[in-house]
FIKOLZA-1660 file (N, C-alpha, C; in steps of 0.1 Angstrom, whole numbers, plus 5000, padded with zeros to 4 digits):
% residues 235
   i   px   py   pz ch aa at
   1 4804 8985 7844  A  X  N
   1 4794 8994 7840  A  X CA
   1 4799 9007 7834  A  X  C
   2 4797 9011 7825  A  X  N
   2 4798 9019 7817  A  X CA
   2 4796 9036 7821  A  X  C
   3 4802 9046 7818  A  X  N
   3 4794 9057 7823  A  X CA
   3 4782 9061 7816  A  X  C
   4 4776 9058 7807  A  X  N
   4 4768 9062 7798  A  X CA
   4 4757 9051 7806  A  X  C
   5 4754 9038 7808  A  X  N
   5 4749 9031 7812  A  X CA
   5 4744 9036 7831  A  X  C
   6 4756 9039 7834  A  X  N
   6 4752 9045 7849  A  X CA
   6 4745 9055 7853  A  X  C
   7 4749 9064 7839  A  X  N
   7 4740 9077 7843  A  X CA
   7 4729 9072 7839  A  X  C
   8 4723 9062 7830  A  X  N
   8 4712 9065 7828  A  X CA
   8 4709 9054 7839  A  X  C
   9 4710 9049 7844  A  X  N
   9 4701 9039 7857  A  X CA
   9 4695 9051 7867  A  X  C
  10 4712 9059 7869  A  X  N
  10 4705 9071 7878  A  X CA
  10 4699 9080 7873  A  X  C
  11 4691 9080 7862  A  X  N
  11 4683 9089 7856  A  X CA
  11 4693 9101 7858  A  X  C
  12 4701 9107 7853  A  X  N
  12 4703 9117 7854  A  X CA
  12 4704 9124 7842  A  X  C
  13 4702 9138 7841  A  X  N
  13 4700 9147 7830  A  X CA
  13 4715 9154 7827  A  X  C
  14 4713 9165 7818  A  X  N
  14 4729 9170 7819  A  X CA
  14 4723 9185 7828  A  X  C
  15 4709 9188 7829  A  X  N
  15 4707 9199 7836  A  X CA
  15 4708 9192 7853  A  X  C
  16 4706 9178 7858  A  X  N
  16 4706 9176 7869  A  X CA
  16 4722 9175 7869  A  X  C
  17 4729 9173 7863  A  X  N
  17 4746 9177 7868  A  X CA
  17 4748 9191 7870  A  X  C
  18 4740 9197 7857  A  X  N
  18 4741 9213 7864  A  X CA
  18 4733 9218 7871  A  X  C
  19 4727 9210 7877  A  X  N
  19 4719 9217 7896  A  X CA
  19 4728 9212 7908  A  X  C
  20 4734 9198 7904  A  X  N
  20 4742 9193 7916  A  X CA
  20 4756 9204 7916  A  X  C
  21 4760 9209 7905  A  X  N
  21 4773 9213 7905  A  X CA
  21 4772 9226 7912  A  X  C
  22 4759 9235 7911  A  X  N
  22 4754 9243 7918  A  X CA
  22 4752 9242 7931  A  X  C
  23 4745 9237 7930  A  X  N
  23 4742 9232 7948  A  X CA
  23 4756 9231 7959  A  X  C
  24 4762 9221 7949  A  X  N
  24 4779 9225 7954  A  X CA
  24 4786 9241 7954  A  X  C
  25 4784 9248 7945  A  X  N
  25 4791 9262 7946  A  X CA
  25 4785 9271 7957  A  X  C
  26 4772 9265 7957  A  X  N
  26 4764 9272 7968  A  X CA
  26 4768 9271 7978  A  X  C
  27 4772 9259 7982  A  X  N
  27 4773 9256 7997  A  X CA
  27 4787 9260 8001  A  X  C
  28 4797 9257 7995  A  X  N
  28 4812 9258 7995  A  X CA
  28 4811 9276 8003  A  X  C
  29 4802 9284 7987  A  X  N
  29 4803 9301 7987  A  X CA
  29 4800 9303 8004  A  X  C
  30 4795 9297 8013  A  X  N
  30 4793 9298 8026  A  X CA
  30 4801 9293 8039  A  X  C
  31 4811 9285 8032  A  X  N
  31 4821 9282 8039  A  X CA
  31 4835 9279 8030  A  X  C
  32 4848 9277 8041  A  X  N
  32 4861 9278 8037  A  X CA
  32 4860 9260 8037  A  X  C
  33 4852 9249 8036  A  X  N
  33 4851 9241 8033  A  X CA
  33 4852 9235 8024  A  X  C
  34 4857 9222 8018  A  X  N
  34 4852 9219 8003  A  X CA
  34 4843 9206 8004  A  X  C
  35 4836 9202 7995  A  X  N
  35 4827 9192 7991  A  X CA
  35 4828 9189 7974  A  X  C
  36 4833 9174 7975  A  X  N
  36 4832 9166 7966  A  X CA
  36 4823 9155 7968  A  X  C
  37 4819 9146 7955  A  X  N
  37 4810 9142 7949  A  X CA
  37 4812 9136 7938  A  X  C
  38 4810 9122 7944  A  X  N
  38 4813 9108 7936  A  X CA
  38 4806 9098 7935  A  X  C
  39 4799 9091 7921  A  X  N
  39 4794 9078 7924  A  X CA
  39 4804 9073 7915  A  X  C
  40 4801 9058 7913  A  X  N
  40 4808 9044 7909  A  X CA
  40 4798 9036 7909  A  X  C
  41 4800 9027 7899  A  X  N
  41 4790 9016 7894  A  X CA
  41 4790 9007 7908  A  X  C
  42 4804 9005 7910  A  X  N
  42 4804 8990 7924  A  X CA
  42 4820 8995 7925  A  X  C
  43 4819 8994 7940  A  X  N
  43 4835 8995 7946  A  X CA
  43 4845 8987 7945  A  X  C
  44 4841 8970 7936  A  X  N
  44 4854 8964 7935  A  X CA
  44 4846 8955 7930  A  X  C
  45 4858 8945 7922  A  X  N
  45 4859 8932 7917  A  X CA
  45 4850 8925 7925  A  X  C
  46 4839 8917 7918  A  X  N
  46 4838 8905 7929  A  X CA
  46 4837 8895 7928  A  X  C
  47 4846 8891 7914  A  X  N
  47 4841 8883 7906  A  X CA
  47 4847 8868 7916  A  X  C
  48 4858 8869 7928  A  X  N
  48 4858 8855 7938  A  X CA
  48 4841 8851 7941  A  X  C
  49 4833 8859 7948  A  X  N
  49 4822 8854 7950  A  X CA
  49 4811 8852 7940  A  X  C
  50 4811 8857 7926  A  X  N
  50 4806 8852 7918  A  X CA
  50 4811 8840 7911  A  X  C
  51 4818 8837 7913  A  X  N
  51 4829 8822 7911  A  X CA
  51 4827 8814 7920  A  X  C
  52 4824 8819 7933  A  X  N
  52 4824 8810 7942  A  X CA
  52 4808 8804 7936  A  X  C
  53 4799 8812 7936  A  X  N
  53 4783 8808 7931  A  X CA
  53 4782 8800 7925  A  X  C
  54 4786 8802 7914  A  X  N
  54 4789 8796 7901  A  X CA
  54 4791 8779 7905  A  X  C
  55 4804 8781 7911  A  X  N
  55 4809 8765 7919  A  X CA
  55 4796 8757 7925  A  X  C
  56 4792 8762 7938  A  X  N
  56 4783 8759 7942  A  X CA
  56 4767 8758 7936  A  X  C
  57 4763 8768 7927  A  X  N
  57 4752 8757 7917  A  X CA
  57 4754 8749 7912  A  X  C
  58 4768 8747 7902  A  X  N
  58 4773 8739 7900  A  X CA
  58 4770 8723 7906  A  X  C
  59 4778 8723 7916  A  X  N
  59 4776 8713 7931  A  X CA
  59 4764 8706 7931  A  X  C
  60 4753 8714 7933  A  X  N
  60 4738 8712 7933  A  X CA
  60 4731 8708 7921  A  X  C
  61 4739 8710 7911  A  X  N
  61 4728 8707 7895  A  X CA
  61 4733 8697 7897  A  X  C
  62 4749 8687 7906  A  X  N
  62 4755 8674 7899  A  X CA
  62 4744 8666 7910  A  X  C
  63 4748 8674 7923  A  X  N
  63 4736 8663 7933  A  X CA
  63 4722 8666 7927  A  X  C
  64 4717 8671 7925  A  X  N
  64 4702 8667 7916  A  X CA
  64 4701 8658 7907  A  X  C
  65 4710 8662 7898  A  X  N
  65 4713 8651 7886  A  X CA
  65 4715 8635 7892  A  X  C
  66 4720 8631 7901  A  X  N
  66 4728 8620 7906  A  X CA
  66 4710 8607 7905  A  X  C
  67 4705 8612 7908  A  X  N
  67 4689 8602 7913  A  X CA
  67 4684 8600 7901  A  X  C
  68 4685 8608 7890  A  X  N
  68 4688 8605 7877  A  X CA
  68 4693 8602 7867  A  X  C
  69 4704 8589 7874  A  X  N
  69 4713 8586 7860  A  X CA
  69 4711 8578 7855  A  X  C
  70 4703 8563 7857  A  X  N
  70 4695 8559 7854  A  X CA
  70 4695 8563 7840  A  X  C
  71 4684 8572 7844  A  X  N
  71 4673 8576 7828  A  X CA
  71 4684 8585 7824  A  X  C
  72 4691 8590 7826  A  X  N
  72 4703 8599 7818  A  X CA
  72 4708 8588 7809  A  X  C
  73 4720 8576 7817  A  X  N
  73 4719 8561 7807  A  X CA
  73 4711 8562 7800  A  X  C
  74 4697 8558 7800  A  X  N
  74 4689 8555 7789  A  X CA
  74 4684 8559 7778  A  X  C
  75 4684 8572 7779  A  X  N
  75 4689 8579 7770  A  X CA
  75 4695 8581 7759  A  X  C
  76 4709 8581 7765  A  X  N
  76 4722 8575 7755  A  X CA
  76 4717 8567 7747  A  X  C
  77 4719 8555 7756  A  X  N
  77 4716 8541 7754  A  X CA
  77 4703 8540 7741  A  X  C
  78 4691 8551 7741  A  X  N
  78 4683 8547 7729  A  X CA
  78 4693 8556 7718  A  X  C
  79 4700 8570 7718  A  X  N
  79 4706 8573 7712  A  X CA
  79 4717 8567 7706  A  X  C
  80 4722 8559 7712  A  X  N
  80 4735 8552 7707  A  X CA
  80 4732 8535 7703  A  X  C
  81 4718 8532 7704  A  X  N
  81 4713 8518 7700  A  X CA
  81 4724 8510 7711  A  X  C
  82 4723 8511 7723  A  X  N
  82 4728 8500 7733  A  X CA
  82 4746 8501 7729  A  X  C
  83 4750 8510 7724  A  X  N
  83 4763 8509 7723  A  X CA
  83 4769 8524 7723  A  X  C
  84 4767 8527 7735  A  X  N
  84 4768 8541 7740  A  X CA
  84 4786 8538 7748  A  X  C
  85 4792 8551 7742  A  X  N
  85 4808 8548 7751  A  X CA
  85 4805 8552 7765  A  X  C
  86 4818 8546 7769  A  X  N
  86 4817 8546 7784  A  X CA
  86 4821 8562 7788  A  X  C
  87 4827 8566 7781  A  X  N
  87 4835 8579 7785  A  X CA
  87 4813 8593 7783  A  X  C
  88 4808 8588 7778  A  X  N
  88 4799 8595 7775  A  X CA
  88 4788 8602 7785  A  X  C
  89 4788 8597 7797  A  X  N
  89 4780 8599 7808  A  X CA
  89 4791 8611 7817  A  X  C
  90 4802 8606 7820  A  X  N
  90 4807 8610 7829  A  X CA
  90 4813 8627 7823  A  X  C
  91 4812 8626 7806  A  X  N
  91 4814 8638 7798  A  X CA
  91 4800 8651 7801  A  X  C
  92 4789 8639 7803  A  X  N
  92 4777 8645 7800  A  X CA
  92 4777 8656 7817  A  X  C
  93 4781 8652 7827  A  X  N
  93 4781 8656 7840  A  X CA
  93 4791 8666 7842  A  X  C
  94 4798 8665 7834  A  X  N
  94 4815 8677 7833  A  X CA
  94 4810 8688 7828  A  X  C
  95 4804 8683 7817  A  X  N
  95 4798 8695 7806  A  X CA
  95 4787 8704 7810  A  X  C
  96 4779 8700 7817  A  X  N
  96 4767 8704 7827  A  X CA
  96 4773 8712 7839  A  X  C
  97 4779 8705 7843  A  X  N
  97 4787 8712 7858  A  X CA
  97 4796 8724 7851  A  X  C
  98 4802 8722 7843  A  X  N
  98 4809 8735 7840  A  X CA
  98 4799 8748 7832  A  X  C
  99 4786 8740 7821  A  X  N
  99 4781 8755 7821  A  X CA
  99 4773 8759 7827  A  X  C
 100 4772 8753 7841  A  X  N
 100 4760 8761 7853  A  X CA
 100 4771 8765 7859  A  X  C
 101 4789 8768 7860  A  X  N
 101 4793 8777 7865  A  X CA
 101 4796 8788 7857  A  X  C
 102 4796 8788 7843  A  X  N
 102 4797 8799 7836  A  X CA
 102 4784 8807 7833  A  X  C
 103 4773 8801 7835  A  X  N
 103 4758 8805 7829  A  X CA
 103 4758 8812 7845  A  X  C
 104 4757 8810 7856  A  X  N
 104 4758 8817 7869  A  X CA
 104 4768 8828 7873  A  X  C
 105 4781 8828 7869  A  X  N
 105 4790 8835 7871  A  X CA
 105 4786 8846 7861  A  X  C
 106 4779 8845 7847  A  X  N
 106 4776 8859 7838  A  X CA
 106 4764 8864 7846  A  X  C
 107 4750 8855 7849  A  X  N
 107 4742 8861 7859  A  X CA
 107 4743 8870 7869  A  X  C
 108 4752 8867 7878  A  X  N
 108 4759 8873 7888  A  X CA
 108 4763 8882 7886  A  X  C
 109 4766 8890 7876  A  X  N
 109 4772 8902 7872  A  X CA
 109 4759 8915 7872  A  X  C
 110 4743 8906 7869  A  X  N
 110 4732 8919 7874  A  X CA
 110 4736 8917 7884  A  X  C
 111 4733 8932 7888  A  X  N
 111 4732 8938 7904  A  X CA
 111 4726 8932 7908  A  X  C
 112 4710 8927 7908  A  X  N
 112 4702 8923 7917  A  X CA
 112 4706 8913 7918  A  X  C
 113 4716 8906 7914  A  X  N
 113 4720 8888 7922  A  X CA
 113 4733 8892 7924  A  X  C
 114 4734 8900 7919  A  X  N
 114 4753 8904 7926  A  X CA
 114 4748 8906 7944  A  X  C
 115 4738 8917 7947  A  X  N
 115 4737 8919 7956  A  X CA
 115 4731 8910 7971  A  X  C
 116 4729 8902 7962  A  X  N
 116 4724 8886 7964  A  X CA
 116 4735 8876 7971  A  X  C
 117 4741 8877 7960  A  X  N
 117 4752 8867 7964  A  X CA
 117 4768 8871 7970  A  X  C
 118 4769 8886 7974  A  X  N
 118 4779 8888 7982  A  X CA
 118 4778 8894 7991  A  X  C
 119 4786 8889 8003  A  X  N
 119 4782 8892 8019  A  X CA
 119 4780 8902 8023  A  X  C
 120 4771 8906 8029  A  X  N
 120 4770 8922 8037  A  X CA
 120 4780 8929 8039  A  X  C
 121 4794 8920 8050  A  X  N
 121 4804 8926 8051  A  X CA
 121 4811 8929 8046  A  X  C
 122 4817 8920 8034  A  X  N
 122 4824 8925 8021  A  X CA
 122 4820 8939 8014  A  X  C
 123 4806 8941 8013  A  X  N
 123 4802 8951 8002  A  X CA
 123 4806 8964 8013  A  X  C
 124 4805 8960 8027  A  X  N
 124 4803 8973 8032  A  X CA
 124 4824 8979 8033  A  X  C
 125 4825 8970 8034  A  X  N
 125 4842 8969 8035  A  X CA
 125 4847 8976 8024  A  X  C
 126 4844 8970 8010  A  X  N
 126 4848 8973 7997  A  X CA
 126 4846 8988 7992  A  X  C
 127 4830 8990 7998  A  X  N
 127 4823 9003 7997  A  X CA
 127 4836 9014 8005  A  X  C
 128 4836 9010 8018  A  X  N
 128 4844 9020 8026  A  X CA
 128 4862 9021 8021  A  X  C
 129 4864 9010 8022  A  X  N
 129 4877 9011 8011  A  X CA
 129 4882 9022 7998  A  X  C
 130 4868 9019 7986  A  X  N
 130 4867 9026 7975  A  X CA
 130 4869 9041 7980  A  X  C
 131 4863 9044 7989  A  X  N
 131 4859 9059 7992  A  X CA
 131 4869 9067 7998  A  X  C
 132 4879 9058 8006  A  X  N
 132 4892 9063 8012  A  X CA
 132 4901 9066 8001  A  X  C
 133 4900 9053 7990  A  X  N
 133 4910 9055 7981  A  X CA
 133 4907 9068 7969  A  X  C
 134 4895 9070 7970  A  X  N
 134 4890 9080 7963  A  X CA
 134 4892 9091 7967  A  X  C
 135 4887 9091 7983  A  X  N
 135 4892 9103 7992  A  X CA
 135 4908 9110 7989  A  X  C
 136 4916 9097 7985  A  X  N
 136 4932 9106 7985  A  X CA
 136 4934 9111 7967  A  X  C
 137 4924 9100 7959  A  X  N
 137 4931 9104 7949  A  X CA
 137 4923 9117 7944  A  X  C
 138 4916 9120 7945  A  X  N
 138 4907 9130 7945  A  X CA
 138 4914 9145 7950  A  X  C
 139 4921 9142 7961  A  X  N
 139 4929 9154 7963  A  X CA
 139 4921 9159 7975  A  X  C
 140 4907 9159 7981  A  X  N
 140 4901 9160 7994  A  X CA
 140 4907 9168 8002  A  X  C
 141 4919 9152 8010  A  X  N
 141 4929 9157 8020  A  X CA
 141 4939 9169 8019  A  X  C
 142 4943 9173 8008  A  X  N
 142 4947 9184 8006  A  X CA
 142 4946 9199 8007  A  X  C
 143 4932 9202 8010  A  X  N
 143 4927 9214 8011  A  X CA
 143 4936 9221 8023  A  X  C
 144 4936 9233 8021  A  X  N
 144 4944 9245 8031  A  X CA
 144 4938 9242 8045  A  X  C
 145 4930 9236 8049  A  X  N
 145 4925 9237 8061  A  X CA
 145 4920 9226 8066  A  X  C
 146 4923 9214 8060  A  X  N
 146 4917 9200 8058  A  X CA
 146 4904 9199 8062  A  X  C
 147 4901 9209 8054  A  X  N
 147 4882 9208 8057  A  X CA
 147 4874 9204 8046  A  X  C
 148 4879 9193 8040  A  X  N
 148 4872 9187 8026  A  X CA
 148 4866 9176 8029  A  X  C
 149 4850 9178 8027  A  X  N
 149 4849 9160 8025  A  X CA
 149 4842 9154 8014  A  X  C
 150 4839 9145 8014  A  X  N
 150 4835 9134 7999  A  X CA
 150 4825 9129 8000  A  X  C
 151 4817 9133 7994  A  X  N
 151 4802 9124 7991  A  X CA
 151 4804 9112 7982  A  X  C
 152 4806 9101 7987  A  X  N
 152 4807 9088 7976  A  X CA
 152 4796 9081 7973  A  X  C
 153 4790 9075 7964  A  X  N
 153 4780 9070 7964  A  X CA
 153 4783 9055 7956  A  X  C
 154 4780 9042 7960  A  X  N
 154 4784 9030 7952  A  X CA
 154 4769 9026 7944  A  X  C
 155 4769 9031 7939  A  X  N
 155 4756 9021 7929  A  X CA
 155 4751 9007 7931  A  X  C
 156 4758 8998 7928  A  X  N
 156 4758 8985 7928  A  X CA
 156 4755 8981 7943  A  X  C
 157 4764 8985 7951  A  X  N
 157 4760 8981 7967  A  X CA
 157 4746 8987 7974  A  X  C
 158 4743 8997 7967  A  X  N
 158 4734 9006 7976  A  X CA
 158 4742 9012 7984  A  X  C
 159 4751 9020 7990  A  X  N
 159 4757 9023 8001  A  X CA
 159 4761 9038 7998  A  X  C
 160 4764 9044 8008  A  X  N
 160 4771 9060 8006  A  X CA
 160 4777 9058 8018  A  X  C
 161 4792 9066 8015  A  X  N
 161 4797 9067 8024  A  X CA
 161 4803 9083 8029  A  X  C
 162 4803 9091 8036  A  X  N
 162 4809 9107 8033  A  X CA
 162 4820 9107 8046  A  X  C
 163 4831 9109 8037  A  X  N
 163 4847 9110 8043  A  X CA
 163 4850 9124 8046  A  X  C
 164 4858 9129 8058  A  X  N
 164 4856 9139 8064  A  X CA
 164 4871 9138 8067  A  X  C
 165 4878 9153 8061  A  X  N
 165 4891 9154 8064  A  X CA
 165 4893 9158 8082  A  X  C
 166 4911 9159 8084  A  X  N
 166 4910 9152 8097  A  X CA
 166 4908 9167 8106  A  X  C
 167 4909 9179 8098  A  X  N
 167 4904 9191 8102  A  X CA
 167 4890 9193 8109  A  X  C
 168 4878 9184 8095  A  X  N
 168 4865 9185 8100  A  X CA
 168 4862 9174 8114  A  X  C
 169 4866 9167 8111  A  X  N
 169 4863 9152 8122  A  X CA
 169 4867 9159 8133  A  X  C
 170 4876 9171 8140  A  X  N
 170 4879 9171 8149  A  X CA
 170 4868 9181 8156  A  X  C
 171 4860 9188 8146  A  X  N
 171 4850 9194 8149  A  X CA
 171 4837 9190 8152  A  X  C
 172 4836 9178 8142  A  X  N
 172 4819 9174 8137  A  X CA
 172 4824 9156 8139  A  X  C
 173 4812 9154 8147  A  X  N
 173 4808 9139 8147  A  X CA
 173 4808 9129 8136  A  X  C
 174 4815 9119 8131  A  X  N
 174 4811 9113 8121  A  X CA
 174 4798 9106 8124  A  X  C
 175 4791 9107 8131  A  X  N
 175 4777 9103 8134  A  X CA
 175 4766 9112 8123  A  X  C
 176 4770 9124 8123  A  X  N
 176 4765 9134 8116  A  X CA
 176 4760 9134 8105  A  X  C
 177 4776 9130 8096  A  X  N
 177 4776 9127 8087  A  X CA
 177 4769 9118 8078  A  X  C
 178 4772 9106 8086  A  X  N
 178 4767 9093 8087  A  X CA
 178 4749 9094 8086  A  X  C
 179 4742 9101 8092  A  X  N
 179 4727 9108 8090  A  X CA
 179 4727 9110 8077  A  X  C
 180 4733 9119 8074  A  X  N
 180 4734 9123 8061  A  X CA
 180 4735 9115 8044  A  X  C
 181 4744 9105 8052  A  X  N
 181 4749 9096 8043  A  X CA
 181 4734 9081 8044  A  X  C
 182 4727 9079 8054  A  X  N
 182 4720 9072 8050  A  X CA
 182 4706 9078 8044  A  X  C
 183 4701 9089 8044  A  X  N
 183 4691 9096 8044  A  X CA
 183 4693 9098 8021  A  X  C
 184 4703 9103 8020  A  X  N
 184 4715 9103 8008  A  X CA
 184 4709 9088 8003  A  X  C
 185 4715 9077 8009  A  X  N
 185 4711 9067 8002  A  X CA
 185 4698 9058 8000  A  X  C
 186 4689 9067 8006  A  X  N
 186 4672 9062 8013  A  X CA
 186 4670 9070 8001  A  X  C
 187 4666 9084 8000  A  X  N
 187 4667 9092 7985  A  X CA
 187 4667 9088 7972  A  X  C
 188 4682 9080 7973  A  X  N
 188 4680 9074 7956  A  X CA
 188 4673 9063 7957  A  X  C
 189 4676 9054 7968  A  X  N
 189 4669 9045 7962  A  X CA
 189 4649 9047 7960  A  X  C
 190 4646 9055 7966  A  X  N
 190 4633 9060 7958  A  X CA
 190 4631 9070 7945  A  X  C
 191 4644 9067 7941  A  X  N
 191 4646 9067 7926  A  X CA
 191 4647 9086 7921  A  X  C
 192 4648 9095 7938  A  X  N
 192 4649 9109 7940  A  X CA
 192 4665 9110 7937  A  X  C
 193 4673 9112 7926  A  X  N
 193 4688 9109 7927  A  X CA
 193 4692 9124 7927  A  X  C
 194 4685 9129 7914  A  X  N
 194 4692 9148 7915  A  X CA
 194 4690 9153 7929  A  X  C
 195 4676 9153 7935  A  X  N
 195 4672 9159 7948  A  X CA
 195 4680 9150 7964  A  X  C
 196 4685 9143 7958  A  X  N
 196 4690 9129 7973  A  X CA
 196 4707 9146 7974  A  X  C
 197 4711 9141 7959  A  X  N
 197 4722 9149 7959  A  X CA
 197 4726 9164 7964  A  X  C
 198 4715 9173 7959  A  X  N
 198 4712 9182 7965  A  X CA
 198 4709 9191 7978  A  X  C
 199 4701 9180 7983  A  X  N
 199 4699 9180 7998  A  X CA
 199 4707 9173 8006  A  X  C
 200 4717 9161 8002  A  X  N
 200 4729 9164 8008  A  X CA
 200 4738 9170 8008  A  X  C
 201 4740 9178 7999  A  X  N
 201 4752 9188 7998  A  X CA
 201 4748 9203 8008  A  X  C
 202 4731 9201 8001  A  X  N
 202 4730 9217 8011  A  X CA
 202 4732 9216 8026  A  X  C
 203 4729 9200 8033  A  X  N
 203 4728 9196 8047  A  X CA
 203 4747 9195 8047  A  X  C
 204 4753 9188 8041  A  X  N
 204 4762 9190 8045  A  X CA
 204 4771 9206 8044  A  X  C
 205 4767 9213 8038  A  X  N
 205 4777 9229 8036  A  X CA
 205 4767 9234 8048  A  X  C
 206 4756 9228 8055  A  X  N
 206 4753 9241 8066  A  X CA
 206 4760 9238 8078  A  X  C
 207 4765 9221 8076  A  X  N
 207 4776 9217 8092  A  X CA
 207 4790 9225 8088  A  X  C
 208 4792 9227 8076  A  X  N
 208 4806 9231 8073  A  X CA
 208 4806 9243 8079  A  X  C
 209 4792 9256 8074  A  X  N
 209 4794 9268 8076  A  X CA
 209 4790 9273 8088  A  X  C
 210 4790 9260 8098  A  X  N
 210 4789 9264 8116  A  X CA
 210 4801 9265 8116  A  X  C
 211 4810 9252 8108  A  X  N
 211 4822 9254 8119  A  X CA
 211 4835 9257 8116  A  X  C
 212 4832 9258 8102  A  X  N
 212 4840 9266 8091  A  X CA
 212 4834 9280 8085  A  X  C
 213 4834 9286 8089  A  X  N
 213 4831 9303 8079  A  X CA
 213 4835 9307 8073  A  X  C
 214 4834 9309 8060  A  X  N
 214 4837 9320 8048  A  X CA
 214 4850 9329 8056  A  X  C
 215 4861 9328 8048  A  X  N
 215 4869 9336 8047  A  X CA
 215 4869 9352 8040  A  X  C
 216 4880 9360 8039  A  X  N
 216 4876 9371 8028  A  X CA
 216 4883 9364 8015  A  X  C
 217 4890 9360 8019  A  X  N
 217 4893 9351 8005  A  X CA
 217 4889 9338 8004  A  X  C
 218 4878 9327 7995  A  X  N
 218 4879 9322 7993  A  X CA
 218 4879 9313 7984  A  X  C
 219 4895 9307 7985  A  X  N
 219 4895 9298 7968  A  X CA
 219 4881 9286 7968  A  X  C
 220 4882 9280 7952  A  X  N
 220 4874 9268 7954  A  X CA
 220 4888 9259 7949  A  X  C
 221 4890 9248 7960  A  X  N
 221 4902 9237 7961  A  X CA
 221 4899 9230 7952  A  X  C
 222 4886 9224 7952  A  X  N
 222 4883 9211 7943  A  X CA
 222 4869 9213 7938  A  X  C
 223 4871 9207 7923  A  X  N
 223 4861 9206 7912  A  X CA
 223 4843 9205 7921  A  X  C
 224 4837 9208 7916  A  X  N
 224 4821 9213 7922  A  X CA
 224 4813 9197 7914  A  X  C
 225 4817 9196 7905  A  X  N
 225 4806 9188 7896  A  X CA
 225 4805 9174 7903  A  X  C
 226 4795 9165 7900  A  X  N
 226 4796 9155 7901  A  X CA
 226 4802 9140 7896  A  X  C
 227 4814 9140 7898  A  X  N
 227 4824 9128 7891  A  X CA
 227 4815 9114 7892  A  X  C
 228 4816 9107 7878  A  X  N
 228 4816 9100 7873  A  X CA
 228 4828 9089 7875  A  X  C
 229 4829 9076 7890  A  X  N
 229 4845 9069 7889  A  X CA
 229 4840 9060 7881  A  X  C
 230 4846 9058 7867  A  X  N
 230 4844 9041 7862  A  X CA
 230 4852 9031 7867  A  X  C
 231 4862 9031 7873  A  X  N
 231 4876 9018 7875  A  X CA
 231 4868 9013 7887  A  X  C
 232 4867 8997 7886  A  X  N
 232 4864 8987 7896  A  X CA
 232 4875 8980 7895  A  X  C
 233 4880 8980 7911  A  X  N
 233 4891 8967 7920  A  X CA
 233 4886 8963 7926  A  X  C
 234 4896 8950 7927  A  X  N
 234 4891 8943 7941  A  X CA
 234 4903 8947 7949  A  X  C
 235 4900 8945 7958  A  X  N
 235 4910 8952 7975  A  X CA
 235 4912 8939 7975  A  X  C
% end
């Protein structure tokens, strides 16, 4: 998925990046914390289990077919005036079976039967995966005080996950977070995406600014806005 394509599923405006990007400066300005802020179309490749689909309708169009070969023969047989090849039936069942794995495997690619057809545990694995690996490349862990953490959001799965450097975690419950992070993904999906983002950044900079406080100096570590990941792996 595209980024042009993603923002617009999430309805977003270029003035709702510039409230989220705010909302972030806001909250940081209150603590020696940082907060980042990520979605992604889908956290990885899935195309094994949309292959696997594919296989398996596949499977089922030949056993449907099978109670009908009969009249499949006959068929032919008026098409070919009784002199139908032999190679011509068992062509007709190849050719069928291969484009109900291609015609399913492109299906599979909407969300709503992607989400359909790959397991709870995978998505939630892949989801948490994405977000670690984002967490490092992002630069997060890095902060002067390892008090950064990441709002990730996966599109495609429905899922948010928020990663908490090893500074904060030793402070704040990842239970916490975790509130945050489902409440975040209850939000968009009532199609609230600027306000979901918002109000989790402000909810997350008021746990920061218990237990992190504003310095007299302080830097901002990492970028405020709301990134845009296009790159999909599979783990």
């Amino acid at each position: 998925m595209k980024y042009k394509t993603l923002v617009r599923k999430l309805h977003l405006s270029e003035q709702d990046f510039d409230d989220i990007k705010k909302a972030v400066a806001d909250a940081e300005a209150k603590t020696t914390g940082e907060i980042a802020v990520a979605v992604t179309a889908e956290s990885a490749r899935y195309s094994f289990w949309e292959l696997l689909a594919g296989n398996i309708a596949a499977a089922l169009v030949l056993i449907v077919m099978i109670p009908f070969a009969d009249k499949i023969r006959g068929l032919y047989r008026m098409l070919y005036w009784q002199n139908e090849p032999s190679w011509i039936l068992p062509l007709f069942y190849i050719i069928t079976c291969f484009a109900s794995v291609i015609i399913i495997f492109y299906l599979a690619n909407i969300p709503a039967l992607d989400r359909l057809i790959i397991p709870p545990s995978v998505k939630r694995s892949c989801v948490t995966h994405r977000a670690f690996r984002y967490f490092t490349e992002s630069g997060v862990y890095e902060t002067a005080e390892h008090s950064g953490i990441l709002i990730f959001v996966s599109y495609m799965e429905r899922q948010v996950r928020i990663v908490a450097d090893s500074g904060i975690s030793a402070k704040i419950s990842q239970d916490m977070w975790n509130l945050i992070a489902d409440e975040l993904a209850e939000n968009i999906g009532k199609g609230q995406v600027k306000l979901a983002f918002t109000t989790a950044i402000e909810k997350c900079g008021a746990l920061l600014a218990e237990n992190f406080p504003p310095h007299q100096e302080n830097p901002n570590e990492l970028s405020d806005g709301l990134v845009i990941v296009e790159d999909e792996e599979w783990f």
